[in-house]
ROPAVEX-845032 format. One record per residue: y, x, z of N, C-alpha, C in turn. Coordinates in steps of 0.02 Angstrom, whole numbers, padded with zeros to 5 digits, always signed. Each point is the difference from the previous one (the first is absolute). Example, Ala and Ser with C-alpha at 12.3 -4.5 7.8 and 13.67 -1.06 7.14 Angstrom:
BEGIN
-00284+00660+00390+00059-00045+00000+00060+00045+00000
+00053-00018-00036+00059+00042+00003+00055-00039+00037
//
This chain:
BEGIN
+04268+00566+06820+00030+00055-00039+00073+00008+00021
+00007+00069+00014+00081+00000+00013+00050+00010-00052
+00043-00045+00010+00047+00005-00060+00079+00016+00015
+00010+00077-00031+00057+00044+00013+00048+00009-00050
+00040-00026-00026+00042-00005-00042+00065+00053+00029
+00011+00069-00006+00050+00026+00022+00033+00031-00081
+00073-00005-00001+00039+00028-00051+00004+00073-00015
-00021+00011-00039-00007+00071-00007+00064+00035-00032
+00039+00068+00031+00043+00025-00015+00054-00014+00048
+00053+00002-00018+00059-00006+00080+00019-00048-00006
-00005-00038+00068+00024-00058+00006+00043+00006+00085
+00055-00032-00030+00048-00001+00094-00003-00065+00018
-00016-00027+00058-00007-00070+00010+00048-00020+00068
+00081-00001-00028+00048-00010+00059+00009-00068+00034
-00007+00001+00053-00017-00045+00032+00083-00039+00033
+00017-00033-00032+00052-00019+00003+00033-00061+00037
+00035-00021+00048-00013-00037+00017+00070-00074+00001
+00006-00039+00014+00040-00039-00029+00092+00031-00010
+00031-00044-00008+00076+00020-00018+00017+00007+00087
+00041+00035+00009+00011-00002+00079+00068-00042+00027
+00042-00044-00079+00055-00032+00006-00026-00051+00067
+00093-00038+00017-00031-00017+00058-00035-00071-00009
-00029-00022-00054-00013-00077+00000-00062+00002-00028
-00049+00078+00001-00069+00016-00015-00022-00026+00057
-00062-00053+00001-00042-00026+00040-00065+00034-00039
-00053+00051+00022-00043+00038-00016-00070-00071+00026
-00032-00029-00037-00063-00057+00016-00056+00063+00065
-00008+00050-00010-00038+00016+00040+00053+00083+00036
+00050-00012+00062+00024+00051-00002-00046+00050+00062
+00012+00054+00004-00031+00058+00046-00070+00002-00006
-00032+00001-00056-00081-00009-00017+00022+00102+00023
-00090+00006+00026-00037+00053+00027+00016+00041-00081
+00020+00064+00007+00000+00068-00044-00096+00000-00049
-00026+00000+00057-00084+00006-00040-00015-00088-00051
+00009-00049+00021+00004-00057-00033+00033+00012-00068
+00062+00038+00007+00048-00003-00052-00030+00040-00056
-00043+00068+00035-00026+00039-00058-00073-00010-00016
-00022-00059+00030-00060-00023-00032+00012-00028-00058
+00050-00050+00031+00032-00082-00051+00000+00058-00077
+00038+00037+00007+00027+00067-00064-00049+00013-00026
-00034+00018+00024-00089+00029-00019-00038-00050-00032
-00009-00069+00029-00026-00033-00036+00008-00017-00071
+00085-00022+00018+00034-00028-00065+00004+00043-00038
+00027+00072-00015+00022+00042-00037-00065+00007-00035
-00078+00017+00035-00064+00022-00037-00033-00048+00011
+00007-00069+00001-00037-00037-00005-00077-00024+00055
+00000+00027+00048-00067+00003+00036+00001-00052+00020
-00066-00048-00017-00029-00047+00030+00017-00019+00066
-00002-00083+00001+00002+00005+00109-00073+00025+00011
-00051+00003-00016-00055+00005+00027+00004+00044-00003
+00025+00082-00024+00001+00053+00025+00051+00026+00078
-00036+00052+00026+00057+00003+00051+00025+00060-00012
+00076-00004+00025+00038+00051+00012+00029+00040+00064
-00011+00059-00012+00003+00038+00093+00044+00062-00037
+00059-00016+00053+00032+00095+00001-00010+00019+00031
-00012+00069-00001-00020+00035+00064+00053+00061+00015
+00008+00050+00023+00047+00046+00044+00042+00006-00029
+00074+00007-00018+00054+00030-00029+00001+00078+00013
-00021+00044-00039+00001+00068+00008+00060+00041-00056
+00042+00060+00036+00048+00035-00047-00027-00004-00057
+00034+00012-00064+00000-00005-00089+00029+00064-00009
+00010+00025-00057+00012+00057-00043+00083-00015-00020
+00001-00071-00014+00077-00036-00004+00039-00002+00017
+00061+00012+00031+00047+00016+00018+00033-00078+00027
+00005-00033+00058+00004-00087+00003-00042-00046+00014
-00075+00032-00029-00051-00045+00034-00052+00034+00011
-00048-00056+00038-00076+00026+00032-00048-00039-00042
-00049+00026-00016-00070-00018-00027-00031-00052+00050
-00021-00055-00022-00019-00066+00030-00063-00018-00044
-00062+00027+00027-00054-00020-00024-00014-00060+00021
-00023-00033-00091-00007-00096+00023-00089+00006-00048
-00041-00047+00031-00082-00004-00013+00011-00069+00001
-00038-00008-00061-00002-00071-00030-00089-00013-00011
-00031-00054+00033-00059+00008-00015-00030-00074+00020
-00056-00007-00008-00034-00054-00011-00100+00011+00007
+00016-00019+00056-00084+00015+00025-00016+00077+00013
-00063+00046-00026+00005+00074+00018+00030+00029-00072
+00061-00029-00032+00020+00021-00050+00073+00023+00016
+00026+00056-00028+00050+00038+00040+00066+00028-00033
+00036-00002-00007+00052+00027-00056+00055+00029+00051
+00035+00041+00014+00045+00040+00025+00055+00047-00041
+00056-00042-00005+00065+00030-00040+00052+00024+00052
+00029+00074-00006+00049+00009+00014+00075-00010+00004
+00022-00049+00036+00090-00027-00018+00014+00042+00008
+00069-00008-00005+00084+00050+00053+00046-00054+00006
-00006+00004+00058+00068-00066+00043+00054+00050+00021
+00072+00004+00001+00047+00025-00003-00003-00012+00080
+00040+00052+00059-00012+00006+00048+00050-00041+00039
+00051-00030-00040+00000-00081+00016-00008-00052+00001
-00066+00011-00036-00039-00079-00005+00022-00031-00053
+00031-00001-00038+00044-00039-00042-00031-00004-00064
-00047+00071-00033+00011-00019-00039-00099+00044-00010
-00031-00040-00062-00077+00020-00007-00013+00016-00053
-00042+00052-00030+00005+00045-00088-00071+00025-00006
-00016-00008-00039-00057+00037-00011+00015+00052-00059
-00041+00038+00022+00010+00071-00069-00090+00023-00007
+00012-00007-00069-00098+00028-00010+00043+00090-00034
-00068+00048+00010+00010+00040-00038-00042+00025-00055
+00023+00006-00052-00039+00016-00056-00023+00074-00026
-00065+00012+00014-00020+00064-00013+00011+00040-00079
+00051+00035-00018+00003-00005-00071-00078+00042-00040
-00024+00039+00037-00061+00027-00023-00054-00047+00003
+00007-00049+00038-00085-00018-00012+00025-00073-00032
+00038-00033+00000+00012-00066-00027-00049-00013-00060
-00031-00062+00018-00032-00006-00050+00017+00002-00088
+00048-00050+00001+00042+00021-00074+00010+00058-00026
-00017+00050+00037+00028+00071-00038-00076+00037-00007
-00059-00031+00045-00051+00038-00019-00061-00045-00004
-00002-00048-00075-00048-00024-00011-00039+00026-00052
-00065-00018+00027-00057+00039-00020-00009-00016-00082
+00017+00060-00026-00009-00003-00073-00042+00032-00042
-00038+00043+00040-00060+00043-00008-00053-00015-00057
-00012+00029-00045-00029-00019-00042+00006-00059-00035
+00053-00034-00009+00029-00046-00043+00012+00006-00073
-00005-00042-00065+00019+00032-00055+00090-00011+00000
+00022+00062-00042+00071-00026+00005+00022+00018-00068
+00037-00047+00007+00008-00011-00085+00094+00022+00012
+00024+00061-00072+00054+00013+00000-00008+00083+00035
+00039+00029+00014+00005+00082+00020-00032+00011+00063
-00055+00010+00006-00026+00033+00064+00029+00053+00047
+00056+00011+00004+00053+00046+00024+00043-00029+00018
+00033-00061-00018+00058-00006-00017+00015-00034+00108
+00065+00019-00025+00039+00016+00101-00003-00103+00018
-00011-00064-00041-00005-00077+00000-00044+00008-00005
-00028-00026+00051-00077-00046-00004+00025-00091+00009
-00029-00024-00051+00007-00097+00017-00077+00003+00001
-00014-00046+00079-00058-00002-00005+00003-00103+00025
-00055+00003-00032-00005-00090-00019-00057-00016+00037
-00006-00048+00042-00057-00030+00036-00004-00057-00043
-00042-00006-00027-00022-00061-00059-00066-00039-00001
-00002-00055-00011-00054-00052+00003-00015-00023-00086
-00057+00027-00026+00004-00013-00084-00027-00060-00020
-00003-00059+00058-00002-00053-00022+00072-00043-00001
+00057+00044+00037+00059-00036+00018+00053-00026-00039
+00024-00059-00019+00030-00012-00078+00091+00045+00014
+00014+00006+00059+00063+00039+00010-00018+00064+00001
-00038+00037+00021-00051+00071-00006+00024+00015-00075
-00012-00048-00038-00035+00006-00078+00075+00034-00023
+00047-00071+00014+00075+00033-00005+00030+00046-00001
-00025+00027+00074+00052+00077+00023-00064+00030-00019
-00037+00012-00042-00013+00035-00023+00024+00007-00080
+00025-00060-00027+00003-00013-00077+00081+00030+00006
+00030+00020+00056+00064+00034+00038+00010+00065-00004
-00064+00027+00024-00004+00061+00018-00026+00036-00076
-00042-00048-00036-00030+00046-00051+00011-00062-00058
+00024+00039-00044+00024+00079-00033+00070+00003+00001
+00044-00047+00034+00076-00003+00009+00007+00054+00046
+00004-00016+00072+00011+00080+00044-00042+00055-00020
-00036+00017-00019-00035+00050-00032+00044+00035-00023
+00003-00026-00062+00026+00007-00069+00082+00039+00026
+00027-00054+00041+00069+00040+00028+00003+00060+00027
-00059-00004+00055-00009+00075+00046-00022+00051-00051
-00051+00001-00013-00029+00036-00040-00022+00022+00045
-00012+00087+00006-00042+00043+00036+00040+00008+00076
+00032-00016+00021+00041-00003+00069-00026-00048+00045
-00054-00031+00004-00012-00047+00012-00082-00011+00003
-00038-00021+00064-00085-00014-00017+00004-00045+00012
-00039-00047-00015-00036-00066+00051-00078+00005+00017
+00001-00034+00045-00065+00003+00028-00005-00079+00033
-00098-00023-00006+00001-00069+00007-00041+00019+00065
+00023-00033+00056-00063-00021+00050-00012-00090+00009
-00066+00011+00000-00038-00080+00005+00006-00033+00067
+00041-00063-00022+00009-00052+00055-00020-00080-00022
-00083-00008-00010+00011-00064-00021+00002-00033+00059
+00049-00079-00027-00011-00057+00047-00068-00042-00003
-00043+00037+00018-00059-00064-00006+00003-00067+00001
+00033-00018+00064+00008-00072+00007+00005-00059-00057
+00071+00075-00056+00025-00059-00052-00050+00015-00056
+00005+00063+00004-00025+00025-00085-00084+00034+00041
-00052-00053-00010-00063+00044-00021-00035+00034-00033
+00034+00021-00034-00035+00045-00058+00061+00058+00005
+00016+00002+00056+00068+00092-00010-00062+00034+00030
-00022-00020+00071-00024+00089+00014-00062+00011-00058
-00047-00057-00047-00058+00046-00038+00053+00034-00050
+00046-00039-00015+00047+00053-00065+00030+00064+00024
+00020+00014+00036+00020+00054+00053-00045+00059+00007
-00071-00028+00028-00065+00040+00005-00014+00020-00076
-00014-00047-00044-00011+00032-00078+00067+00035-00029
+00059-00004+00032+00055+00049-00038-00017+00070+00039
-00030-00006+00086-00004+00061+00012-00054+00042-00021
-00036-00025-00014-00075+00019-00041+00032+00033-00061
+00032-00038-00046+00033+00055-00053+00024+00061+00014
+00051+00001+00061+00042+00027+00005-00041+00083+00047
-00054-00009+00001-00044+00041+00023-00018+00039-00058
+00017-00002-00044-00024+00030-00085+00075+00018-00034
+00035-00062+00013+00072+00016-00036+00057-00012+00022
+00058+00019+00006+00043-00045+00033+00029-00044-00064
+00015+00032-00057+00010-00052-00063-00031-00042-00027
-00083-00006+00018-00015-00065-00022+00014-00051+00066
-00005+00044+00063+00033-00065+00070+00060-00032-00025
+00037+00047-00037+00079-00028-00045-00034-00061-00027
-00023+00002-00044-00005-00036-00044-00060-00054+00024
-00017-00008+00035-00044-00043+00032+00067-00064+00025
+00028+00050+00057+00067-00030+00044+00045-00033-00056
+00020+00022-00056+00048-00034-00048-00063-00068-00034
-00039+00022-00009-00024-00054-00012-00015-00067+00016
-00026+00010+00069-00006-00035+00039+00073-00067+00031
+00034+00034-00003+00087-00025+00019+00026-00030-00073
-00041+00017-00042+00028-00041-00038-00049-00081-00050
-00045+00010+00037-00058-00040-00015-00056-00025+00055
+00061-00003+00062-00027-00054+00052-00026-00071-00030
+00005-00007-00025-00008-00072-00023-00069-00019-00010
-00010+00060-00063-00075+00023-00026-00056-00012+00020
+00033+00050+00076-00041+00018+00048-00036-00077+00016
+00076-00037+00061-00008-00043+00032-00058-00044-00025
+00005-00015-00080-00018-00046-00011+00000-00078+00005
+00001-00030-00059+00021-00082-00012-00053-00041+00060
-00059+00022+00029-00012-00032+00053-00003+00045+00052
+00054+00042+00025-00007+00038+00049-00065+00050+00030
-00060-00012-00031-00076-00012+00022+00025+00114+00024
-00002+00020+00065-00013+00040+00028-00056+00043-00013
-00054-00006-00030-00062+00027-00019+00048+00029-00086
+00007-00049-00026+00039+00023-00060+00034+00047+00011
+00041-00019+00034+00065+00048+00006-00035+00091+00010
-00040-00006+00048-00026+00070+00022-00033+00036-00071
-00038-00037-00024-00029+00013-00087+00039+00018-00027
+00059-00033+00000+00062+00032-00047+00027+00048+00011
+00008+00027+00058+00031+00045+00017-00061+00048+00004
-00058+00011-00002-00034+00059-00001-00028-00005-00074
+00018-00039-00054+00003+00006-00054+00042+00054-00030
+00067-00031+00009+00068+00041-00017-00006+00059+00023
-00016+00036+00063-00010+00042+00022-00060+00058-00016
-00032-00049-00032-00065+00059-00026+00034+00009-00087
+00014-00056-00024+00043+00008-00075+00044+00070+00010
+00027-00028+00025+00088+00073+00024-00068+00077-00006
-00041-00013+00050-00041+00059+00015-00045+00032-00070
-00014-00038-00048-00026-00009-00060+00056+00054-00043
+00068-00030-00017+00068+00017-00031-00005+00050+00013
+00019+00047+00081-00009+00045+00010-00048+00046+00014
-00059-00015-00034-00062+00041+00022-00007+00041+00065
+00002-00064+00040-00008+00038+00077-00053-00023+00015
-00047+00029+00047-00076+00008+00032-00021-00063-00001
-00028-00038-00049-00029-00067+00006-00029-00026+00053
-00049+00054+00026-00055-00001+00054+00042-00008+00074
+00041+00058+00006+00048+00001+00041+00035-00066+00031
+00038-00036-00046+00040-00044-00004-00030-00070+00022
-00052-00013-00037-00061-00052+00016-00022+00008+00052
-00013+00060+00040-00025+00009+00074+00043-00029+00050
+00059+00026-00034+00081-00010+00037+00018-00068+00024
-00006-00047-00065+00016-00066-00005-00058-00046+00048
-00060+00036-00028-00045-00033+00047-00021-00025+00061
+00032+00070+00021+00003-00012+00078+00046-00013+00039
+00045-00019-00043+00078-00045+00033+00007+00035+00072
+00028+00072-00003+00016+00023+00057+00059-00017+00019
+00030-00022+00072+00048-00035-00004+00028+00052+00058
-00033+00054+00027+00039+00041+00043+00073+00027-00027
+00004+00015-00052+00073+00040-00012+00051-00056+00015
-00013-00056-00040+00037-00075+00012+00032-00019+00070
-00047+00009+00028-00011-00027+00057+00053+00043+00060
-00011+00060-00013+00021+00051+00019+00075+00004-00007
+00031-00025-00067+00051+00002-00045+00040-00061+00017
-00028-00062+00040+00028-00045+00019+00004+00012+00088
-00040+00019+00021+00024+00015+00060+00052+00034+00026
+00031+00067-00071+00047+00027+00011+00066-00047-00011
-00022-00044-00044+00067-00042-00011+00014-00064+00061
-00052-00011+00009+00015-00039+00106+00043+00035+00016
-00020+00060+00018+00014+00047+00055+00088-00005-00002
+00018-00023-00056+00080+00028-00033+00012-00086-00005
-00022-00053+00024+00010-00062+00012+00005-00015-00084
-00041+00011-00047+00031-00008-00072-00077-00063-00010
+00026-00044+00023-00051-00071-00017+00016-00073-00055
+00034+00056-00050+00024-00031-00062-00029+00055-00057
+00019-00016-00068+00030+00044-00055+00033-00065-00025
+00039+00079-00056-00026+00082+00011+00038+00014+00048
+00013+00046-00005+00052+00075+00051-00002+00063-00021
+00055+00007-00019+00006+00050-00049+00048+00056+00065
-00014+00053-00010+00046+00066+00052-00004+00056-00062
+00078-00037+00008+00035+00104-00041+00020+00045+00069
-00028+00067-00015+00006+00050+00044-00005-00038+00070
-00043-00043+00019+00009-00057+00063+00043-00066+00014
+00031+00006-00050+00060-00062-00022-00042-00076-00002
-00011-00044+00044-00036-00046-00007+00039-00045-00056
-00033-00027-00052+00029-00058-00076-00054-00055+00038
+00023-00026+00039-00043-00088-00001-00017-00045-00052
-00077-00008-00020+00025-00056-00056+00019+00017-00058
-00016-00064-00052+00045+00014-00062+00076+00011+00029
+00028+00042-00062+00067+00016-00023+00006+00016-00059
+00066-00017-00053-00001+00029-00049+00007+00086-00023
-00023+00022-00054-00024+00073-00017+00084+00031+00055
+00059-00032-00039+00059+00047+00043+00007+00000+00057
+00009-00016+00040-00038-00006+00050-00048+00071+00071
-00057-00009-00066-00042+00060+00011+00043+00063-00013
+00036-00005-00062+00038+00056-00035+00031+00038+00048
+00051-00042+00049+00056+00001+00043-00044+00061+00051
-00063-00050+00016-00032+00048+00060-00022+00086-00028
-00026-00015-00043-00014+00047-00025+00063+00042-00016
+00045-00012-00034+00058+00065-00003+00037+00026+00043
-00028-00019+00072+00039+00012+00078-00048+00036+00019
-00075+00002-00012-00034+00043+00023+00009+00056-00055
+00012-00011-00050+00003+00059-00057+00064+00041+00030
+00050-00027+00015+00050+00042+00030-00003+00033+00068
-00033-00038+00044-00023+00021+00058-00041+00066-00005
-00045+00009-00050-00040+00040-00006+00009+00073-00064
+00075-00020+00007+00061+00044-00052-00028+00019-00072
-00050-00078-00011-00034+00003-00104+00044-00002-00014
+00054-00050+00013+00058-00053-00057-00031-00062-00022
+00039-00034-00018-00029-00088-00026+00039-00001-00053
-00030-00044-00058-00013-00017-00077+00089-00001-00014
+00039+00025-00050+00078-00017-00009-00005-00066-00025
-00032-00060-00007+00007-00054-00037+00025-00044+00073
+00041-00040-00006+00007-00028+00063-00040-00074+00020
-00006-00027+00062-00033-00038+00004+00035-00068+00021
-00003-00070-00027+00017-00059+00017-00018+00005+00084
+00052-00039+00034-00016-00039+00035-00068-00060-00004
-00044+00005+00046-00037-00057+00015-00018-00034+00067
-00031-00031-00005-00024-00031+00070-00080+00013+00001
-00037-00010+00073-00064-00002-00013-00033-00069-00028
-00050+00001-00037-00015-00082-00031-00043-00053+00036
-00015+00033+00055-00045-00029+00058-00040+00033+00044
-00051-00046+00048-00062+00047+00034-00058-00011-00039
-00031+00049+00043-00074+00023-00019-00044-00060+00008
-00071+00004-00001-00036-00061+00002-00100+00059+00017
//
């Protein structure tokens, strides 16, 4: 497997070389120009010795100072090819990525038929990749609702997409599949499924963990909720039954794609929130996109905080 660790965003990597006073003894002096910008390459992104590294032609740049120095990093018929810029005296090596502002993923995740709870209009979207077996999940959600709510009011939607961690929590994607089964009838009993659930992991889990349980419970609760709200009994039971796991599935692939192999992850207007944080926090993000997007943010002012940790 090839393993490519490159830094994403701008990075200048000056290649510097000892003090030139006269009592600098350099341990390796007049090393080869291509050695020097391997050594850089390696160290700066990390690449394995067992991968190899090849530059190939120095061709003109758009830059004003340097030339484009394509370097291929690879390992067996596995292939990776990044564009440098080495300054046209050698001196000095940068990489620049460019960021497409239309297609970036953060700005256009798939929210399509999602329930969203709060103003369906409103110019903030916080959208939450959440695992409803996750005990920090449970949190920034006990965060988000009914505290930020309650502040935004109608300026403001959220929307949940499903990211369970299987590994940790086995019982997120059947809870996920039976919240989306509701949410095919209602988006307010999916509410109230999702609040439930986050707040009675425990329930769920059960005092001997037993996995068969857990699934009972949760298509218990889920047909109850469906009961409350007199939604399609028949429907719902078909729903649960057949533990369709395509939307899930679907819903976590989008969150790979965006390297998001934690929760939660919360994005105001694309604003990545890693992890728990406390409610102010969120507030902060949120009243920069409220201004950005010329709503206004709440006159009450907000404490200073810190974030309270990572995700899990």
């Amino acid at each position: 497997m090839l393993h490519l660790r490159l830094i994403a965003g701008l990075l200048a990597l000056g290649m510097a070389t000892a003090s030139q006073g006269q009592s600098a003894s350099p341990a390796t002096p007049n090393l080869p120009l291509n050695w020097k910008i391997e050594v850089m390459v390696r160290s700066q992104f990390s690449v394995p010795a067992d991968n190899t590294v090849v530059l190939g032609a120095r061709k003109p740049s758009q830059i004003p100072g340097y030339d484009t120095l394509p370097v291929t990093i690879s390992l067996g018929n596995q292939k990776k090819m990044e564009d440098f810029l080495i300054s046209t005296d050698s001196k000095t090596l940068a990489r620049l990525e460019t960021i497409d502002l239309e297609k970036a993923p953060v700005f256009s995740i798939d929210v399509s038929g999602r329930p969203t709870r709060g103003n369906p209009a409103a110019k903030v979207t916080v959208v939450n990749f959440d695992d409803l077996e996750c005990p920090v999940c449970a949190r920034m959600h006990q965060a988000l609702f009914p505290g930020t709510l309650s502040r935004f009011g109608d300026r403001v939607r959220f929307i949940y997409r499903d990211n369970p961690i299987n590994e940790i929590h086995p019982w997120a994607t059947h809870a996920a599949v039976d919240a989306n089964c509701l949410a095919e009838q209602s988006g307010e009993v999916y509410w109230t499924y999702v609040d439930y659930l986050h707040s009675h992991g425990q329930e769920v889990s059960g005092a001997d963990h037993n996995l068969e349980k857990s699934f009972a419970a949760l298509d218990r609760i889920a047909r109850q909720e469906g009961t409350i709200a007199k939604l399609d009994s028949g429907k719902l039971d078909a729903c649960v039954a057949k533990q369709d796991e395509t939307q899930v599935r679907a819903s976590i692939q989008q969150a790979l794609s965006m390297g998001l192999e934690y929760t939660p992850a919360v994005f105001v207007n694309g604003e990545l929130i890693k992890g728990l944080v406390p409610p102010e926090y969120i507030w902060r993000v949120i009243d920069r996109a409220l201004r950005a997007a010329a709503v206004g943010s709440p006159a009450s002012p907000i404490k200073p905080s810190q974030p309270a940790g990572p995700g899990n």
